[in-house]
Steps between C-alpha positions, in 0.01 A plus 500: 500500500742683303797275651865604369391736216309779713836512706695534154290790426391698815175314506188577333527836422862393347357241290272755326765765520679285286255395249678645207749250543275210487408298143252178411633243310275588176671271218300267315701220644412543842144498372203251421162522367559805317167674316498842334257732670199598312411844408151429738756440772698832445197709505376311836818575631470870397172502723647346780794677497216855468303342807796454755550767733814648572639652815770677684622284722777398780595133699409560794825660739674619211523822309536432128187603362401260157200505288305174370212285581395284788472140449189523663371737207698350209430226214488180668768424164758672686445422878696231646304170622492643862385834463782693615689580192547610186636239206717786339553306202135453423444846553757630284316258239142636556642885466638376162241330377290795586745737286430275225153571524558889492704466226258342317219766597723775387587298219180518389388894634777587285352300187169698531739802488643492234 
């Protein structure tokens, strides 16, 4: 299923080796339907984010250890449409969103502080 690239890039394990090299088109004019995220949103994804478990992990036959979720334990918001995999860019967005959210609780802790 990987066709041409997986041979480009030693297969599977080279496709995530390689991650750092990979981008999403993110400009507004690849975009559509574009609405802000609400602060409601940003704390839900805080929870989520709280709720997922992580683990130590390999693929199986290979040595490269990782850490992250399982689909099968993750946000449905960031699990591909079969099941199998992670949608890295809407994962990257639900960890940000749920930075804003701390932000704004230590915004506020450090209100009461001083």
């Amino acid at each position: 299923p990987w066709g041409d690239t997986a041979s480009m890039l030693g297969g599977v394990g080279g496709m995530l080796g390689g991650i750092g090299a990979l981008a999403a088109f993110s400009s507004a004019r690849f975009k559509e339907a574009l609405t802000p995220v609400g602060e409601h949103e940003h704390r839900a994804a805080l929870h989520a984010v709280r709720e997922m478990p992580l683990y130590h992990w390999k693929y199986k036959g290979q040595a490269q250890q990782h850490l992250g979720p399982i689909t099968e334990q993750a946000p449905p918001e960031i699990v591909s449409e079969d099941g199998a995999k992670l949608m890295l860019a809407d994962a990257l967005g639900l960890t940000l969103s749920a930075v804003k959210a701390l932000d704004e609780k230590v915004e506020r802790l450090e209100e009461r502080l001083s």
